[in-house]
ZAMARGU-4260 file (C-alpha; in steps of 0.2 Angstrom, whole numbers, plus 5000, padded with zeros to 4 digits):
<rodrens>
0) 5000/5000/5000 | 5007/5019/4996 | 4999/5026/5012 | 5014/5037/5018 | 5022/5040/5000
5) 5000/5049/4998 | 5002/5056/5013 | 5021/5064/5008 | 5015/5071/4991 | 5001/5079/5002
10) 5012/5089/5011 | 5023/5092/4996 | 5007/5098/4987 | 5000/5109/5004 | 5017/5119/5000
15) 5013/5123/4982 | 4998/5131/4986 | 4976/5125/4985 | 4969/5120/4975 | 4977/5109/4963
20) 4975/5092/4951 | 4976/5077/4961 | 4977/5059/4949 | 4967/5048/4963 | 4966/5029/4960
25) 4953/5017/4969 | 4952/4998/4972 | 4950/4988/4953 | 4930/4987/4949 | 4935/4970/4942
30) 4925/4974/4925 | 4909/4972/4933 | 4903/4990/4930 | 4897/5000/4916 | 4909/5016/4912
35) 4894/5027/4917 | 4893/5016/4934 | 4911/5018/4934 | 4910/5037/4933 | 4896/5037/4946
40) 4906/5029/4956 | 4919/5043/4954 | 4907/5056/4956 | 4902/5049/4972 | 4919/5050/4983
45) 4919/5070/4977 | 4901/5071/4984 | 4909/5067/5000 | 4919/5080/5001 | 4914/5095/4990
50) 4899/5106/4995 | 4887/5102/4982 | 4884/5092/4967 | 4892/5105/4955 | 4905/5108/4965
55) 4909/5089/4963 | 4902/5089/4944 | 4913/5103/4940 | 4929/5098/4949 | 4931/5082/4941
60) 4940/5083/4924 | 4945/5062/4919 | 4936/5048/4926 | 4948/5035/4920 | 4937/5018/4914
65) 4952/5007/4905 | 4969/5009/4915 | 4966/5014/4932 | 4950/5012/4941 | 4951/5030/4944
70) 4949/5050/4943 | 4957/5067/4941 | 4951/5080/4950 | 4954/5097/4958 | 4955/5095/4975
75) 4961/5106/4990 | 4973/5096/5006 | 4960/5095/5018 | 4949/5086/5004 | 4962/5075/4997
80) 4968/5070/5014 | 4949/5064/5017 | 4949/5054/5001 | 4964/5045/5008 | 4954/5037/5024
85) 4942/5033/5012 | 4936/5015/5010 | 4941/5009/4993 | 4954/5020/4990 | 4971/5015/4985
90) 4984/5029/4982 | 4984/5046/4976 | 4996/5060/4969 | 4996/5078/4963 | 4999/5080/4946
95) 5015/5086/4937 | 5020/5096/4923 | 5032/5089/4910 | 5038/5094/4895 | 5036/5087/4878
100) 5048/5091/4864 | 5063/5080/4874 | 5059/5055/4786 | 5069/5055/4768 | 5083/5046/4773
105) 5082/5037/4791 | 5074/5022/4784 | 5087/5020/4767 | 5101/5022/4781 | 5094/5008/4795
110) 5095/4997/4777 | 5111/5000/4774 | 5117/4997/4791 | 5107/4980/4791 | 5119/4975/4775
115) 5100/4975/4765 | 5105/4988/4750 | 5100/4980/4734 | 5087/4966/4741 | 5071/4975/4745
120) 5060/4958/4741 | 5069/4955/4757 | 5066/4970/4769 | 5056/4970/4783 | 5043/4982/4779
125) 5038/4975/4765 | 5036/4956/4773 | 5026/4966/4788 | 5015/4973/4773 | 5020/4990/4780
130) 5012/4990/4795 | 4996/4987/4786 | 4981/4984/4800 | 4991/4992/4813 | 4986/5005/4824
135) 4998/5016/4829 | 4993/5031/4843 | 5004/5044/4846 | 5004/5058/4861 | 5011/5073/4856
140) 5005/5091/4851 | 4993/5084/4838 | 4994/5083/4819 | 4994/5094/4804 | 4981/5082/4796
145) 4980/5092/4776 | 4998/5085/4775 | 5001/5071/4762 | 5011/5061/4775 | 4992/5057/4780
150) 4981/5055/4765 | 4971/5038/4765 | 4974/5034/4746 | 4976/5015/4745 | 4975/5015/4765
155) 4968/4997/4767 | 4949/4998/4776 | 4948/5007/4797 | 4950/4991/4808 | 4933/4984/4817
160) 4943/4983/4833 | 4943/5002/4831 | 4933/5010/4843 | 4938/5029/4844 | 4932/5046/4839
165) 4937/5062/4827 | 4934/5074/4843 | 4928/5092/4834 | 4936/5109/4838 | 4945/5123/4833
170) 4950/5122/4814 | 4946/5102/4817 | 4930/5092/4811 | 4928/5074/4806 | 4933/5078/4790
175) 4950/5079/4794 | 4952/5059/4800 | 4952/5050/4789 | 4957/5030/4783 | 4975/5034/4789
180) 4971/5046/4801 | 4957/5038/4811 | 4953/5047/4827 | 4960/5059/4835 | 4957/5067/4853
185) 4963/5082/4864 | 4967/5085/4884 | 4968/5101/4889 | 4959/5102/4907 | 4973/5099/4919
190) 4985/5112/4909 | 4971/5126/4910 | 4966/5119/4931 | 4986/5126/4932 | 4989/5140/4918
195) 4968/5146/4915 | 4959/5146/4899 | 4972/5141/4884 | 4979/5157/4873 | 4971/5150/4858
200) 4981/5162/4849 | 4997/5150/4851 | 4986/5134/4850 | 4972/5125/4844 | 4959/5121/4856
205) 4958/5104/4846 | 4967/5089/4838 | 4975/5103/4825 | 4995/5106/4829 | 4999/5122/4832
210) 5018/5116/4837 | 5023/5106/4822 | 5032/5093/4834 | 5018/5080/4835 | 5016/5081/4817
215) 5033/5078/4816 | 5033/5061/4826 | 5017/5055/4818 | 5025/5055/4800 | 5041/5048/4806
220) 5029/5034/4814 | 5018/5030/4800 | 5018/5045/4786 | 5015/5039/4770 | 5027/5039/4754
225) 5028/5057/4747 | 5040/5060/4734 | 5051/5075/4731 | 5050/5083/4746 | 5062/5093/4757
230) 5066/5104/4770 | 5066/5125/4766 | 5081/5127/4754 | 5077/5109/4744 | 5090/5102/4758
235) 5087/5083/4762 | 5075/5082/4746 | 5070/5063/4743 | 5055/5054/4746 | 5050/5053/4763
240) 5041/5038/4772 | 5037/5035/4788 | 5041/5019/4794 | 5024/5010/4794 | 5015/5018/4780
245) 5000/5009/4778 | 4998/5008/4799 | 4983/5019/4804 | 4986/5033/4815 | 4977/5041/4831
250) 4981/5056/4837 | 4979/5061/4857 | 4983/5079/4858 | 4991/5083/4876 | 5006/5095/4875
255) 5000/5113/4875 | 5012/5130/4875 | 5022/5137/4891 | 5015/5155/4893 | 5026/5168/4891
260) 5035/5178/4877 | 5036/5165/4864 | 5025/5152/4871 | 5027/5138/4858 | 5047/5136/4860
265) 5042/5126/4874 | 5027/5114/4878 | 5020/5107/4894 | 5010/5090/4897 | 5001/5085/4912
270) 5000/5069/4921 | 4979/5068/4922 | 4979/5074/4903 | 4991/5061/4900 | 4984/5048/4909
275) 4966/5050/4902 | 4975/5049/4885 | 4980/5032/4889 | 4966/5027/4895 | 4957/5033/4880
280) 4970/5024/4869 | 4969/5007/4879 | 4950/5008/4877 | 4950/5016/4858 | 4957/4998/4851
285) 4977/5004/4851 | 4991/4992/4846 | 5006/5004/4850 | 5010/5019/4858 | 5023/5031/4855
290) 5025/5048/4867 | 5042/5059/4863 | 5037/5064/4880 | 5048/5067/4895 | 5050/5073/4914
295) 5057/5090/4918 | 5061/5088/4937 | 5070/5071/4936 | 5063/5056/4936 | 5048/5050/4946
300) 5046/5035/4953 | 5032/5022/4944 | 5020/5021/4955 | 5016/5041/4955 | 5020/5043/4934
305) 5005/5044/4923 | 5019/5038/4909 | 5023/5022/4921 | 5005/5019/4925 | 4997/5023/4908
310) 5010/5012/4901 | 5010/4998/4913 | 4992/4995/4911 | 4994/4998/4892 | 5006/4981/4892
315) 4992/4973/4903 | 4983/4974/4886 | 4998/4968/4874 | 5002/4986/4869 | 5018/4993/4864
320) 5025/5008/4872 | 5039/5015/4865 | 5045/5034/4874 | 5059/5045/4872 | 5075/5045/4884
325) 5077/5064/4884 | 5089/5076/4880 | 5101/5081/4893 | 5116/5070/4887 | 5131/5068/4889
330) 5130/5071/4908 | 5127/5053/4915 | 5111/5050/4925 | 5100/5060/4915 | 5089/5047/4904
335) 5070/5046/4906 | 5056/5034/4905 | 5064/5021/4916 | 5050/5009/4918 | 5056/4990/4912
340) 5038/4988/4904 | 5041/5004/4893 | 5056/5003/4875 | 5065/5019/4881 | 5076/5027/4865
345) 5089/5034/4864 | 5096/5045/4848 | 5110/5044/4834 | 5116/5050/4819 | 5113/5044/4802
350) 5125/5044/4785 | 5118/5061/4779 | 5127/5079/4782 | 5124/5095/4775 | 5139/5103/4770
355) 5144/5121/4769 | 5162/5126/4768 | 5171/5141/4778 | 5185/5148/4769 | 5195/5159/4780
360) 5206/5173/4774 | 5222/5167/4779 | 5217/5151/4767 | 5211/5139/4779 | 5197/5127/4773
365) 5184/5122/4788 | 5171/5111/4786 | 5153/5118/4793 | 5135/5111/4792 | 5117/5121/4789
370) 5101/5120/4780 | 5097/5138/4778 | 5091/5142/4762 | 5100/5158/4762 | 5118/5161/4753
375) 5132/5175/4755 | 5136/5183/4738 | 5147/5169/4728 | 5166/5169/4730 | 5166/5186/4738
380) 5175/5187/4756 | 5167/5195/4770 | 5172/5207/4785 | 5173/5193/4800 | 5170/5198/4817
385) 5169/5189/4833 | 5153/5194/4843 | 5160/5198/4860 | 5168/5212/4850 | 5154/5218/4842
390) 5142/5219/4859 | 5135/5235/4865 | 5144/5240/4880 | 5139/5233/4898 | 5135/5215/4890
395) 5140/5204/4906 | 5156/5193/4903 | 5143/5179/4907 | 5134/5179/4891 | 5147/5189/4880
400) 5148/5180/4862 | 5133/5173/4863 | 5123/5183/4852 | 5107/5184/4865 | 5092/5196/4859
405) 5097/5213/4860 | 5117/5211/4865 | 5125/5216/4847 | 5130/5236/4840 | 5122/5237/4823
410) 5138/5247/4820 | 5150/5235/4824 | 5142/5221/4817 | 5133/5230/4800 | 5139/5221/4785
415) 5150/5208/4793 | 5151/5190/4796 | 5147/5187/4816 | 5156/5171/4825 | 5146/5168/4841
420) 5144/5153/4852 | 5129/5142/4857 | 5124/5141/4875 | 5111/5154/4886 | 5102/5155/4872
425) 5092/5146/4856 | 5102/5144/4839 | 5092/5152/4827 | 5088/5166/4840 | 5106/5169/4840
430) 5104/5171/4822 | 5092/5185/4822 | 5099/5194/4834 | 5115/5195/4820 | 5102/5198/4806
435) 5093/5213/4817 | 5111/5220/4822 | 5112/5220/4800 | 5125/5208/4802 | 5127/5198/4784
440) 5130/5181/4790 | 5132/5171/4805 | 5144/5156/4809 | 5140/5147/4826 | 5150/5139/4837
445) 5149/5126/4846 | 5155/5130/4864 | 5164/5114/4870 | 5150/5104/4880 | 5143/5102/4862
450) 5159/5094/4856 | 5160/5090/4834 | 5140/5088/4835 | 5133/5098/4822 | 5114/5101/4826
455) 5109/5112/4807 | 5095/5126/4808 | 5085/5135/4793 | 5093/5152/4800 | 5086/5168/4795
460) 5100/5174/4785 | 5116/5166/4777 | 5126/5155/4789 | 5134/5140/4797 | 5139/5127/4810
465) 5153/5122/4814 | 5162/5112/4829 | 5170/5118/4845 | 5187/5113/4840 | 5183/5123/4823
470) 5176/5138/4832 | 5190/5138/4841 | 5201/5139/4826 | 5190/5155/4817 | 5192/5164/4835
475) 5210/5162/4833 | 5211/5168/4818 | 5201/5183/4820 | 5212/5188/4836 | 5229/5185/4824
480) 5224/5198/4810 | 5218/5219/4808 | 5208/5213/4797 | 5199/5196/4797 | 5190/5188/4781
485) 5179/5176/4778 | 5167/5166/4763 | 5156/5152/4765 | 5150/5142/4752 | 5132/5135/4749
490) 5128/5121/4757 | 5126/5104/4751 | 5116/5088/4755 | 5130/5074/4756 | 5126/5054/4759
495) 5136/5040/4765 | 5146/5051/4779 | 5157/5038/4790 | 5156/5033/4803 | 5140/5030/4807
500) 5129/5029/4819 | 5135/5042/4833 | 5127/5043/4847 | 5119/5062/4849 | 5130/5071/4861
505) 5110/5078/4867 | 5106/5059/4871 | 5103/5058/4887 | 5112/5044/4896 | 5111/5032/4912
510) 5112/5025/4925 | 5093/5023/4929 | 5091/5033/4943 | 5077/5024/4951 | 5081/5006/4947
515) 5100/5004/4942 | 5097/4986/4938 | 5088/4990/4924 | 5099/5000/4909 | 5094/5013/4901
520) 5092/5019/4888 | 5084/5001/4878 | 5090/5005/4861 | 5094/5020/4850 | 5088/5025/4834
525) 5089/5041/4820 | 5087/5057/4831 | 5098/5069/4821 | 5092/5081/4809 | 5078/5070/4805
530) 5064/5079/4788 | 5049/5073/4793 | 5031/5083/4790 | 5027/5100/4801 | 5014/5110/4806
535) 5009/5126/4791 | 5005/5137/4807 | 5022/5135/4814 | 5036/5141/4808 | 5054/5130/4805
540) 5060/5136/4820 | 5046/5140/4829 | 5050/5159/4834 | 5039/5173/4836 | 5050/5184/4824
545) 5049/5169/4810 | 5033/5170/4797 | 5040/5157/4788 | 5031/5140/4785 | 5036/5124/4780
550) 5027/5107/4776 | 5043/5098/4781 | 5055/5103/4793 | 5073/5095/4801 | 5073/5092/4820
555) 5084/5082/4832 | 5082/5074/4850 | 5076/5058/4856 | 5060/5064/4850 | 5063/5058/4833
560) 5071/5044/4839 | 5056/5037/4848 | 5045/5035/4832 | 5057/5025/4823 | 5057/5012/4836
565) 5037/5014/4835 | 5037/5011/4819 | 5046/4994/4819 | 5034/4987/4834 | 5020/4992/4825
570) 5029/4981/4808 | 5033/4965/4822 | 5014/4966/4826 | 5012/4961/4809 | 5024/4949/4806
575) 5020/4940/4825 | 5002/4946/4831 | 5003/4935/4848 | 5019/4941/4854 | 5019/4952/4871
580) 5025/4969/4870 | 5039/4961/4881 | 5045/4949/4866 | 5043/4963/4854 | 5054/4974/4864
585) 5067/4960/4867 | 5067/4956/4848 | 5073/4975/4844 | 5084/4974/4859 | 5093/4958/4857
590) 5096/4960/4839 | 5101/4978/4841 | 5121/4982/4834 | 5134/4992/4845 | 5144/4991/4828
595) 5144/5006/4814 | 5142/5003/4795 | 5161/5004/4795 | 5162/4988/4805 | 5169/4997/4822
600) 5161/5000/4838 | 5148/5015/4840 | 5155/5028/4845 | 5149/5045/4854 | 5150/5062/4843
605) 5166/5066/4853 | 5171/5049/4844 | 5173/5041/4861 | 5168/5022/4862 | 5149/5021/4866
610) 5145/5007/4881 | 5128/5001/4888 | 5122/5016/4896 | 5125/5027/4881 | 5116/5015/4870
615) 5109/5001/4879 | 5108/4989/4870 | 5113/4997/4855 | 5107/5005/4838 | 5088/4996/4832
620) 5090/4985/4816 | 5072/4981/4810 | 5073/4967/4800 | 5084/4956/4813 | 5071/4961/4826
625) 5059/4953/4813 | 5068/4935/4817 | 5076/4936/4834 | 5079/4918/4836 | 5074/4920/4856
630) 5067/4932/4864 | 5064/4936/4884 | 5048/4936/4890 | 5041/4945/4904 | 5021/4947/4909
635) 5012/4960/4919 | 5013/4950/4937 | 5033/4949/4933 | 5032/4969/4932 | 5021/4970/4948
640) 5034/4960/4957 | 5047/4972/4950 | 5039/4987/4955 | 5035/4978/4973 | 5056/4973/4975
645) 5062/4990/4966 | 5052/5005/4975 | 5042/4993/4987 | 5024/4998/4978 | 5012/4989/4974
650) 5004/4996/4959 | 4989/4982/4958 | 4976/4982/4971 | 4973/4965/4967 | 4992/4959/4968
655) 5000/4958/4984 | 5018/4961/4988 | 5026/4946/4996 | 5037/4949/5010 | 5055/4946/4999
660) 5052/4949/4981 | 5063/4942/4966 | 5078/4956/4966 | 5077/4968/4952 | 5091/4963/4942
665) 5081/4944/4939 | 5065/4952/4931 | 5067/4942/4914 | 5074/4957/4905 | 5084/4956/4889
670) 5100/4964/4896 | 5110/4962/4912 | 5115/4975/4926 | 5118/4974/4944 | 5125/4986/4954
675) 5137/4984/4972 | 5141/4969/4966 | 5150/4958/4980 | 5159/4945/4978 | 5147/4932/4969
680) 5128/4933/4963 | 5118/4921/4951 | 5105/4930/4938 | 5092/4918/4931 | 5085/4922/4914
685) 5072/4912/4902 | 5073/4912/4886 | 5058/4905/4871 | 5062/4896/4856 | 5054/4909/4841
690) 5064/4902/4827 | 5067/4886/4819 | 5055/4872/4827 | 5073/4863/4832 | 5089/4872/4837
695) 5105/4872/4846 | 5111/4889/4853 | 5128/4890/4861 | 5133/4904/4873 | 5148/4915/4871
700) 5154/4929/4882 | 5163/4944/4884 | 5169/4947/4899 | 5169/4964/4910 | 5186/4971/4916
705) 5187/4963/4935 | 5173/4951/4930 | 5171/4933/4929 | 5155/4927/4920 | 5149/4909/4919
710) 5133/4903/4911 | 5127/4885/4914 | 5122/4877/4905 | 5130/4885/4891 | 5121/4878/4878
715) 5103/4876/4874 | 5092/4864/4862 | 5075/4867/4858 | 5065/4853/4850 | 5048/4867/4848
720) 5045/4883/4842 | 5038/4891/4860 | 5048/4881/4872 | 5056/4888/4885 | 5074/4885/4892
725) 5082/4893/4907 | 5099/4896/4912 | 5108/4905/4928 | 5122/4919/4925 | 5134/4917/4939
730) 5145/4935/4941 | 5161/4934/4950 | 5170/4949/4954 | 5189/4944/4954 | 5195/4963/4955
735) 5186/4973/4964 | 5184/4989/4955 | 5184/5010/4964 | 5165/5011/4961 | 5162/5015/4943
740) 5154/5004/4931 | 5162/4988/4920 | 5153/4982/4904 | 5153/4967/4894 | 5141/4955/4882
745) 5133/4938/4881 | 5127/4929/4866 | 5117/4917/4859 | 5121/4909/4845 | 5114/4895/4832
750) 5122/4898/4816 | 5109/4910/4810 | 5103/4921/4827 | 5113/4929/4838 | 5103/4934/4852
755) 5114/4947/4862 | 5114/4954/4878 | 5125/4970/4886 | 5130/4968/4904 | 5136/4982/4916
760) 5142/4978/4932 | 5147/4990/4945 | 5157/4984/4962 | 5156/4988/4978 | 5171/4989/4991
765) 5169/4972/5002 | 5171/4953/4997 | 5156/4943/5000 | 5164/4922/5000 | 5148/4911/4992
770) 5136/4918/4977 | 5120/4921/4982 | 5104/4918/4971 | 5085/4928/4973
</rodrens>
């Protein structure tokens, strides 16, 4: 039971202020009710503690029917502390914020590195019949539904399963869904109980996008093929398809603008507006669910997430969740979305750059990156000038060189080339700032947390990106001479760039905070400078000052990531309908490649070698997820027990905690971490035959530094597709290590699978004699 963590979160609440949105979860109706018996039901515990019937009608915003038993309602402390004595009850927690906002070429690449160029009879989207049947939902900002990526010609007939609506509002009727896009919902009630009525000047109060980012993630999910299309400038022009292009979409609109100057730079999603989208999603018919959603605080423990819950109850019913792992990287311990029932996704590179040369005047050639469609006058040099020497006077040292709003003297930068620095600021802000100073260009630095990643923008006014260490270099440059020059040249699209993948310097990284002995991130896919289609009412970079607008637009973040991993779920629930989410997500995990296209590790963007909690299990290979060999099961009791052993919860009225729970690191998850290992521990896994009806697999291993690993048996022979082997891991530590973390592999192997595994082990500083086994 979660008595003291309620009564906790009350007092946290009583020192934010009455009242407020409290998420408020009762005893399991066991399916024996009606949803408006269910709803009554509701209503009746806020009759109990509210004044009148329309105080209680008009408190309640969500009465959740198909996760939770359970409401959302505005509620003061004195009246949630009443509920919490209440008979029936189980937990409660106030709602929190979170932000949201953590293609042409991602899809070729992900072929390339799977060795598949030249045998498309053979690639997995065409066997999965491109998603076809499939219902994907996606919660996000909403969806720009006139874009091609969602027309319904040759879209196969709306499933009978399907049971959602096309809600109606502003700019949005039924018209707009259609035999792609088949429902499509919006939650804005907790967001206005907390910011007021919603400034529909920055956002529609319907499915429609006003943001650009949801119709962004939709297409990437399941857009369908559109030839010749491109970012502003023509750059990435190809023919863009999203990765399940015959799966049918629904929409569940939850983010909404921050207010304040320029509101739609940032959005905000709620937990009860999130939660009643799931519970909406589980009860609309749903296969997957993809949410490039993401905590702001730090992460929060299961049993008081709406992601956790919604999700949790959403693999009850055999959906997929897939969610983004943020965007805080490279500092460690900043990943998201650390649930075990949840694919968690992390970002990388793909093959594709867009050049743009810089040709400084003392002859030097540097390499920069953009997708501005604006160009400098050809082969003429330019006036260069570094913007902490072209500031108005009184700019603090603090911010100097970074080009923030208002910081630049139009007569010292007039005419000129302007070098400034990223950081305390946005990138194509720093851009206008130059072009309203009457700057002619702007080159942008990275400053040297970014390292060589190259994050392009559709700037302005003419310019480029280039890397720290090339920065660096101009700034010296420009310090050595009176009178520094610069050209640079129109920028290029260029393919086949090596190596790659990287993983995004953004990415955020483990360990998992709440539970170490689970790693995350689970995989990483394409999250850097990903086309995909955008919002008309939002402009390519979404800034007040920018009246441009774009039907396709370049992003980056584990946002874009997340929908590539949707994607190929929603193609394995084609290809093997009865599978769990659990052996869907173990089929992208265990077939996933730590190794780039040119046949070396994977490394970071500051080319340093990338280990499990940078990219978990490593970087998604769809068609080998298609035909895993083996895969790890795991069911929603196995999950409860987790949650009971990891933040002693019980997160199912109906499922008890026993006294001593299964440790974490046993939960039959498709990699391997434990953490303060002493001495000796033994990790049971179970593995089931999805291959060949007969096979023999044989074990490798690589070991961690000041590891010993031993698997018994260490070989497996299954004699029917569906059995079930299991085998015990036995970790010694033979060196112990000064605290930080060690990782290795094991491997399954029968001549055609490998099913592989990432271990990461970190020690603790006494000797424990015999292994010990939970």
């Amino acid at each position: 039971m979660l008595k003291a963590p309620l009564f906790f979160l009350l007092f946290i609440a009583s020192c934010l202020g009455q009242p407020q949105v409290y998420i408020v979860c009762l005893r399991d109706h066991r399916g024996l009710k009606t949803k408006q018996e269910i709803h009554d039901h509701h209503l009746s515990y806020l009759l109990s503690v509210k004044s009148s019937e329309e105080e209680a009608r008009k408190s309640l915003l969500y009465s959740y029917k198909n996760s939770i038993n359970g409401f959302a309602a505005i509620l003061s402390e004195d009246e949630a502390a009443l509920l919490s004595g209440m008979e029936g009850m189980f937990y409660a927690f106030p709602s929190q914020r979170r932000h949201s906002l953590q293609t042409t070429r991602t899809w070729e690449f992900i072929g390339i590195e799977e060795g598949l160029v030249g045998q498309e009879r053979d690639r997995m989207p065409s066997q999965a019949k491109y998603g076809e049947d499939v219902i994907v939902g996606v919660l996000d900002s909403g969806v720009w539904p006139e874009s091609k990526s969602f027309a319904d010609d040759g879209m196969g007939p709306i499933p009978q399963r399907w049971k959602g609506i096309c809600e109606e509002g502003d700019a949005f009727n039924s018209s707009c869904c259609n035999r792609k896009l088949i429902g499509a919902r919006y939650y804005v009630k907790d967001y206005e109980a907390y910011y007021g009525s919603l400034n529909t000047t920055y956002s529609y109060r319907s499915p429609r996008d006003g943001d650009g980012h949801g119709t962004h993630t939709a297409s990437t999910v399941a857009g369908r093929v559109v030839q010749n299309v491109s970012a502003l400038g023509g750059f990435a022009r190809g023919t863009a398809s999203g990765g399940a292009p015959l799966a049918h979409l629904a929409i569940y609109k939850v983010c909404w603008p921050i207010p304040g100057p320029n509101p739609n730079l940032e959005n905000t999603c709620f937990d009860a507006d999130m939660l009643a989208a799931f519970d909406d999603a589980i009860g609309d018919g749903v296969d997957i669910i993809s949410m490039s959603i993401g905590p702001t605080r730090g992460p929060p423990l299961y049993s008081v997430d709406s992601m956790s819950i919604g999700s949790l109850h959403a693999t009850k019913r055999g959906i997929v969740v897939a969610c983004s792992g943020g965007n805080e990287g490279p500092d460690p311990a900043t990943v998201v979305n650390l649930a075990p029932w949840m694919i968690t996704v992390g970002a990388s590179s793909i093959d594709r750059a867009f050049d743009s040369m810089v040709l400084l005047g003392s002859g030097k050639m540097i390499e920069g990156q953009t997708v501005t469609p604006y160009e400098l006058k050809k082969g003429e040099m330019y006036p260069l000038v570094y913007a902490g020497d072209a500031e108005i006077e009184d700019t603090s040292i603090h911010v100097s060189g970074k080009c923030l709003p208002g910081s630049l003297s139009a007569e010292k930068a007039r005419g000129k080339v302007i070098l400034c620095f990223r950081g305390a600021g946005l990138r194509v802000e720093k851009g206008m700032e130059v072009k309203r100073a009457g700057g002619a260009a702007i080159i942008l630095g990275n400053s040297p947390g970014y390292g060589n990643e190259l994050v392009v923008d559709a700037h302005v006014l003419p310019g480029t990106a280039v890397s720290s260490e090339n920065a660096l270099e101009i700034l010296e440059y420009i310090n050595s001479t009176d009178e520094p020059t610069v050209m640079i040249g129109k920028a290029n699209t260029v393919l086949g760039i090596k190596p790659a993948p990287l993983v995004g310097e953004f990415s955020s990284r483990g360990p998992n905070l709440i539970e170490p002995n689970i790693i995350k991130p689970d995989v990483t896919a394409p999250g850097l400078n990903i086309l995909a289609a955008w919002s008309e009412s939002s402009s390519p970079s979404k800034l007040d000052g920018d009246r441009r607008s774009v039907k396709y637009n370049i992003m980056y973040g584990t946002s874009m990531a997340c929908p590539h991993v949707s994607a190929t779920a929603a193609l394995l629930k084609v290809l093997h309908p009865t599978w769990s989410s659990a052996a869907i997500k173990s089929a992208i995990m265990t077939t996933a490649t730590a190794v780039n296209t040119e046949g070396s590790p994977i490394t970071t963007a500051a080319l340093d070698p990338a280990g499990p909690m940078d990219i978990g299990s490593g970087h998604m290979r769809p068609s080998h997820a298609a035909d895993p060999g083996l895969v790890y099961d795991a069911t929603y009791e196995d999950y409860l027990l987790f949650a009971c052993s990891s933040i002693n919860a019980q997160m199912d009225d109906s499922f008890r905690c026993p006294n001593n729970p299964p440790s974490t690191f046993n939960l039959n998850h498709p990699s391997l971490a434990v953490t303060g290992l002493c001495g000796a521990v033994n990790v049971t896994r179970t593995v089931t035959n999805v291959g060949q009806r007969k096979a023999r697999y044989n074990v490798s291993v690589v070991e961690p530094n000041g590891l010993k690993v031993d698997i018994r048996p260490n070989s497996l022979t299954f004699e029917e597709a569906g059995e079930k082997k299991s085998f015990v891991i036995t970790l010694t530590a033979d060196a112990m290590g000064s605290g930080g973390y060690v990782s290795g592999e094991y491997s399954w192997n029968d001549g055609l699978h490998t099913v592989r595994s990432p271990i990461l082990v970190s020690f603790c500083d006494q000797e424990v004699d015999q292994p010990f086994t939970l």
